[in-house]
C-alpha positions as CSV (number, residue, x, y, z in Angstrom):
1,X,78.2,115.0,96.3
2,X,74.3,115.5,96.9
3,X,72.2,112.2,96.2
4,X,68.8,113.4,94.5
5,X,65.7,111.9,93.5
6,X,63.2,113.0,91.0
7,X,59.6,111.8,90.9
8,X,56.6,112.9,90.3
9,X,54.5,115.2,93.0
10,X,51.2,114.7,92.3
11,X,50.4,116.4,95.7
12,X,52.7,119.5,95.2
13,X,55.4,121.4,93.1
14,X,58.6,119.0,94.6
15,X,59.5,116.6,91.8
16,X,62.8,117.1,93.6
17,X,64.1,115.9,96.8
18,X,67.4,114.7,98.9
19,X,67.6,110.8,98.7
20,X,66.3,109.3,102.0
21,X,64.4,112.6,103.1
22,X,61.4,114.1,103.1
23,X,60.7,116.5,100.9
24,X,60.4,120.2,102.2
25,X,58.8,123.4,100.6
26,X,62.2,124.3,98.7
27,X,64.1,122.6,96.5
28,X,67.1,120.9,97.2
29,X,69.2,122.4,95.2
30,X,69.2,125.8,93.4
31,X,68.5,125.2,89.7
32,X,68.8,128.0,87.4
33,X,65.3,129.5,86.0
34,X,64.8,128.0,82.7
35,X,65.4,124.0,84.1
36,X,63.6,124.9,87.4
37,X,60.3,125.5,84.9
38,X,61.2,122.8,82.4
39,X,61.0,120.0,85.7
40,X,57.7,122.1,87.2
41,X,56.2,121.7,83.6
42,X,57.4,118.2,83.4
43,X,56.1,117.9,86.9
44,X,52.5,119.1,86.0
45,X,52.5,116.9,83.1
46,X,53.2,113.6,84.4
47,X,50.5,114.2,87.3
48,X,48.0,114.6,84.4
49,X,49.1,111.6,82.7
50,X,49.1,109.6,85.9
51,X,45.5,110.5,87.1
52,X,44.1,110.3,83.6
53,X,42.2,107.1,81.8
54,X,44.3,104.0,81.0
55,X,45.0,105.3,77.6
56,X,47.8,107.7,78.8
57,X,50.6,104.6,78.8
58,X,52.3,106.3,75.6
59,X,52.3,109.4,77.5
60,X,53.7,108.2,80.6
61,X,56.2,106.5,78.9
62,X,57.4,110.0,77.0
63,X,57.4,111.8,79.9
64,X,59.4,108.8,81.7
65,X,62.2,109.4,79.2
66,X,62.0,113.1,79.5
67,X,62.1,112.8,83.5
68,X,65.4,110.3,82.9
69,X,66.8,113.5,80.6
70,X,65.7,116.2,83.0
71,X,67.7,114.0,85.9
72,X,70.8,113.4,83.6
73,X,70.4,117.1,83.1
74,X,70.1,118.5,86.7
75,X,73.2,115.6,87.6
76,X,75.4,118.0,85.0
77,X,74.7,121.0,86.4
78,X,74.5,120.5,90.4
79,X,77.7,122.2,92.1
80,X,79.8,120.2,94.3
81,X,78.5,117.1,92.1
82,X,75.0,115.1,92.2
83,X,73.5,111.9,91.3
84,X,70.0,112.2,90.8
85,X,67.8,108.8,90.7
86,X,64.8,108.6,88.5
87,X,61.4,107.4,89.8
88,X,59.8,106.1,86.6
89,X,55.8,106.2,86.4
């Protein structure tokens, strides 16, 4: 069992990272291709939301319930077994 934690990187590409570690420049875990770009995209998103005006709270608050899907999602699919913590916005 792997203990994950998904957030957004505002400063990189690494919405993804071992629980109690710093993040390095690969991912935890291998993901297969098509979730590895939904979380990149969901990644890029949130950053835009987060450093845009105050009027982005509706947006934030989407893409918090698609980053709690995303993490429910990558959970599933981890071998061995994962729990993956969502940081909400």
């Amino acid at each position: 069992m792997i203990y994950l934690v998904l957030s957004c990187d505002l400063a990189g590409n690494r919405p993804l990272g071992v629980e109690n570690e710093l993040r390095g420049p690969e991912m935890p875990v291998i993901l297969p291709p098509e979730i590895l770009a939904d979380l990149l995209s969901w990644n890029e998103r949130m950053g835009e939301a987060v450093l845009a005006d105050a009027e982005t709270s509706s947006a934030i608050a989407r893409l918090n319930v698609e980053g709690e899907n995303l993490a429910s999602h990558i959970a599933s699919i981890v071998p061995g077994g994962a729990k993956v913590r969502y940081l909400k916005e």
